[in-house]
C-alpha positions in Angstrom: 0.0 0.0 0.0 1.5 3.3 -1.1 2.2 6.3 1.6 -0.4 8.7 1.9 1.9 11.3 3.3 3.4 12.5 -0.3 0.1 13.2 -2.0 -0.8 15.4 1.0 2.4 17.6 1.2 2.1 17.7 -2.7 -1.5 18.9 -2.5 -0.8 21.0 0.4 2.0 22.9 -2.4 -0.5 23.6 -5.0 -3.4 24.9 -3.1 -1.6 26.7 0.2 1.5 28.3 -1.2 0.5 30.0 -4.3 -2.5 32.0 -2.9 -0.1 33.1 0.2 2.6 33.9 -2.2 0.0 35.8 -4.4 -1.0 38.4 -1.7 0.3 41.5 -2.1 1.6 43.4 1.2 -0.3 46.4 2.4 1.4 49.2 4.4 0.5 49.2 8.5 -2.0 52.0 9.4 -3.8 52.6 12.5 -7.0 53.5 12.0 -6.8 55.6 15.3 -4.1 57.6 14.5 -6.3 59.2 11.4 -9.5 59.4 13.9 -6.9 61.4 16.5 -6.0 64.5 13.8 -9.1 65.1 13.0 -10.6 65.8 16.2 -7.5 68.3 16.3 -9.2 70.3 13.6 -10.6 74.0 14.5 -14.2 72.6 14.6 -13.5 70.2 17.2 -11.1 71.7 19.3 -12.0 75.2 20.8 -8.2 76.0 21.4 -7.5 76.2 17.6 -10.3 78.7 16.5 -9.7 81.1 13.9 -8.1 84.2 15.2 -9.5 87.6 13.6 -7.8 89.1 10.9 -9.2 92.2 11.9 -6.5 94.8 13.5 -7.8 96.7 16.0 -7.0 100.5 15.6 -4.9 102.3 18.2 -6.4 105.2 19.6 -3.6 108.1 20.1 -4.2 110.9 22.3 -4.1 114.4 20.4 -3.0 116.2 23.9 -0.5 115.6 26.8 -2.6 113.8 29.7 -3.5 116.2 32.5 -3.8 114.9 36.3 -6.9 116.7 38.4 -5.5 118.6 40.9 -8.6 118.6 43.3 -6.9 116.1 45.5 -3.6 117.3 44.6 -1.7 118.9 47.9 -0.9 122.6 46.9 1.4 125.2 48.6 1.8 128.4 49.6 4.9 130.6 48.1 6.5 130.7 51.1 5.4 127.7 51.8 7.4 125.5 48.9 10.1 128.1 49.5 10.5 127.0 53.2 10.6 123.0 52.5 12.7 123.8 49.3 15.1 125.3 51.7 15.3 122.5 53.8 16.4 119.8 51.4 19.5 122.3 50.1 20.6 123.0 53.7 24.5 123.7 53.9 24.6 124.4 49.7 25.9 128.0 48.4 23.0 130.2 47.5 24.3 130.8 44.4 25.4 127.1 43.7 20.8 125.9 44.0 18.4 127.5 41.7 14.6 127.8 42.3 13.0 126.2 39.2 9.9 127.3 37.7 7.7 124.5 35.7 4.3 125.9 34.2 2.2 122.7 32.6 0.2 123.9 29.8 -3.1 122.0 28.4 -2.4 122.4 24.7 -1.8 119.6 21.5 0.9 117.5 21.5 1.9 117.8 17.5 0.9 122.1 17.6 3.4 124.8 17.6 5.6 125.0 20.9 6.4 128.7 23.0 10.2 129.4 23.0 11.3 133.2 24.0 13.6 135.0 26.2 13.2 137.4 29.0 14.9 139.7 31.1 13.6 138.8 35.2 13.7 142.0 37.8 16.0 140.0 39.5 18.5 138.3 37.3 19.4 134.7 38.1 22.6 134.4 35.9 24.8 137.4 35.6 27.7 135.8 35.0 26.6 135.0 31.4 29.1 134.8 28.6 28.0 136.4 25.0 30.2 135.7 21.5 29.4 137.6 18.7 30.5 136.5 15.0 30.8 140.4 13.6 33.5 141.9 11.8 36.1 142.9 14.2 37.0 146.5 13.4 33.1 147.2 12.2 30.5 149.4 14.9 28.7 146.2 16.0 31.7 144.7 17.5 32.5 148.2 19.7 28.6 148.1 20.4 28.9 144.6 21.5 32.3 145.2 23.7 30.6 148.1 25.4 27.5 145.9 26.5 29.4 143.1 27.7 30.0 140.3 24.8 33.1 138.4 25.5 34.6 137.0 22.4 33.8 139.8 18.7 35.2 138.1 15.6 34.9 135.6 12.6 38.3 133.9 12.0 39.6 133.4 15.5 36.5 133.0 16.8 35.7 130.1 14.2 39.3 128.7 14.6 38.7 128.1 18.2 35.1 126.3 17.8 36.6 124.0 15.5 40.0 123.3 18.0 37.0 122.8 20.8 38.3 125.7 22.8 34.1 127.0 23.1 34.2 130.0 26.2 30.7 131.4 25.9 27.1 130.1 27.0 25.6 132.2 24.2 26.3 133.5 20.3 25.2 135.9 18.4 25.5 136.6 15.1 25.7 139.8 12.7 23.7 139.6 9.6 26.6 140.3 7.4 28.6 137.8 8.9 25.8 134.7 8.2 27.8 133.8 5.2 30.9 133.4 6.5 29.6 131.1 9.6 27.8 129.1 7.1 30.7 128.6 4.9 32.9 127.7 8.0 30.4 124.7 8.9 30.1 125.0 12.6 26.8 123.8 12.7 27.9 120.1 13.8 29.9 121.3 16.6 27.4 124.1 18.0 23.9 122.7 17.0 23.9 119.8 19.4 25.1 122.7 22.3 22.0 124.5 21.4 24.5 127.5 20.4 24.2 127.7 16.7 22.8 131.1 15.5 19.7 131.2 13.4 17.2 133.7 12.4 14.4 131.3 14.1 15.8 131.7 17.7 16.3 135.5 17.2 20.4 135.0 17.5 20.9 136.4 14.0 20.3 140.2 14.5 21.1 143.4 13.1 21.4 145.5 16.2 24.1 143.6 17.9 24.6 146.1 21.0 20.8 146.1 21.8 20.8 142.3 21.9 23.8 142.3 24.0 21.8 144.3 26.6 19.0 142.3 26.8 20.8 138.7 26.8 23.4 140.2 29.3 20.9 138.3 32.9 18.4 137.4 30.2 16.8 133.8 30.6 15.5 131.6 27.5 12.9 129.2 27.9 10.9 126.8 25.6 8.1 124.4 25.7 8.6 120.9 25.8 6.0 118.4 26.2 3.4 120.7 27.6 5.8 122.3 30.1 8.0 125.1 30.3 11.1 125.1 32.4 13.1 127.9 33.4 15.3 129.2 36.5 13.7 132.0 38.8 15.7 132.3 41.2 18.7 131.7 43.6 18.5 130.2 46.6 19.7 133.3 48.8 16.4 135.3 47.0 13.8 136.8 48.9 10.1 136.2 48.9 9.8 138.9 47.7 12.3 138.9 44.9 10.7 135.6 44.1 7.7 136.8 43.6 7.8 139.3 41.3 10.1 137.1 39.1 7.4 134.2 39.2 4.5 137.0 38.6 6.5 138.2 35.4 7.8 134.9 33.9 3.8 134.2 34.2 2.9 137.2 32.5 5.7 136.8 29.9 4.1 133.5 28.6 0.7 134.2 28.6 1.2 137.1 26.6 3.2 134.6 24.2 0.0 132.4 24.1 -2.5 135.2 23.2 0.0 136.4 20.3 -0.6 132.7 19.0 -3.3 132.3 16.3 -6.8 131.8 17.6 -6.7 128.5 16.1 -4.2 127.1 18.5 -5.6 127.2 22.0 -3.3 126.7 24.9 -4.2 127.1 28.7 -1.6 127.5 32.0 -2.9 124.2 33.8 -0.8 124.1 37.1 2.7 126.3 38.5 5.1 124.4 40.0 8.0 125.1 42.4 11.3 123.0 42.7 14.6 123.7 43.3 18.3 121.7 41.7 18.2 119.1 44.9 14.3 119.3 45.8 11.4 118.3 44.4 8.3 120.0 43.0 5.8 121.7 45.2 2.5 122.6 43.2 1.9 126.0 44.0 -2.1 127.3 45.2 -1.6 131.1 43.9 -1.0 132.5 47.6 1.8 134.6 49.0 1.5 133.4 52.2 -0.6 130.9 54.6 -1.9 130.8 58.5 1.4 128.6 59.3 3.9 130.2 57.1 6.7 131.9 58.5 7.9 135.1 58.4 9.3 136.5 55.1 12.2 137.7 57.5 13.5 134.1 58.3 12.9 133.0 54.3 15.2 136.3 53.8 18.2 134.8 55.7 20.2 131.4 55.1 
């Protein structure tokens, strides 16, 4: 009797092995994985919504913010003048000045105040004036007599250049604006703020009579709603202070009302500080109930 096992592995060959051999391999994918992104579409998932494409716009203020001064603390002249004096105890009274800081309501992009003034009591006397004139000309004797310290052109511009600069102020004659625009001095005395121009009034015509005036004179201009300027020294009276605050005051609000009557600006709030104290908002008054005597403010 013949084996049966050879028929059966033969048999086993034709049917099994070609159909396994025939099946054609399919990459591995999980179905979960697919089911997994898209629940991390925007629908699904609140964290992923659409952000809007429209840009907010920026609101910009026109003016300079302004702070009520209803609960503000406000002082006295004498007053601010007394605490002032405490914080510069033992300092020179000409080494402190009293500072003056008037806040303006006014636009932030409009025209700005800038002048200069002569105060009944001058704070700086000890000023020093160069005028770019011809030197043997009548506007350089005009400006000797009234007390201008350097008069010339060449020397004058020789030294700027070698760095040697000896004055707090310059003036210059009309007919010498050529010449100090040829010799290019603008980079070394623009960023000084001593560069002459016909916009700050340092280009003139009456040399002597600007002398004068600048001789104790004291510039100020508006920056970001405020004007700054020194109005006094510390060895001042109350006095003295006073009518020095009460004309710087007067000086700028006759500035404002020569403005056109399409810019509107408005003196908002006077303050009163000092080089080594702070600011002490002033309330209009001379004097209070607990001030002391003008006497003791009189004597350091």
């Amino acid at each position: 009797m013949a084996s049966l096992k050879m028929p059966i592995a033969q048999l086993s060959r034709l049917t099994i092995g070609p159909a396994v051999r025939s099946q054609p391999r399919l990459p591995f994918v999980f179905s979960g994985a697919a089911d997994q992104l898209r629940c991390a579409s925007t629908k699904a998932n609140p964290k992923y919504k659409k952000k809007d494409t429209k840009k907010k716009k920026k609101t910009t203020r026109s003016s300079f913010i302004q702070y009520s001064l209803k609960d503000a603390e406000q002082f006295s002249l004498c007053d601010a003048m007394r605490y002032i004096r405490a914080f510069e105890v033992g300092r020179p009274p000409t080494s402190a000045k009293y500072e003056m800081h008037l806040r303006l309501k006014t636009l932030k992009n409009g025209p700005v105040i800038r002048s200069r003034l002569q105060l009944p009591h001058p704070v700086k006397t000890d000023i020093r004036i160069c005028v770019i004139c011809p030197p043997d000309s009548k506007a350089a004797e005009a400006a000797k007599k009234h007390g201008a310290v350097l008069v010339g052109e060449e020397a004058i511009f020789e030294a700027v250049k070698a760095g040697r600069i000896e004055f707090d102020r310059c003036l210059c004659h009309v007919d010498s604006l050529a010449k100090l625009n040829k010799a290019a001095l603008g980079r070394v005395l623009g960023p000084r703020g001593l560069m002459p121009s016909a916009k700050t009034g340092t280009v003139v015509k009456d040399v002597g009579a600007t002398v004068k005036e600048m001789v104790g004179g004291s510039e100020y201009r508006e920056r970001l709603g405020v004007i700054r300027m020194a109005v006094g020294q510390l060895g001042f009276t109350p006095e003295e202070m006073q009518k020095n605050i009460r004309y710087f005051i007067d000086h700028v609000k006759k500035d404002m009302s020569a403005m056109s009557d399409k810019i509107h600006k408005e003196l908002y709030e006077v303050v009163l500080s000092s080089t080594n104290a702070p600011g002490f908002s002033l309330n209009g008054d001379f004097r209070s109930a607990n001030s002391p005597s003008t006497r003791d403010l009189s004597v350091l």
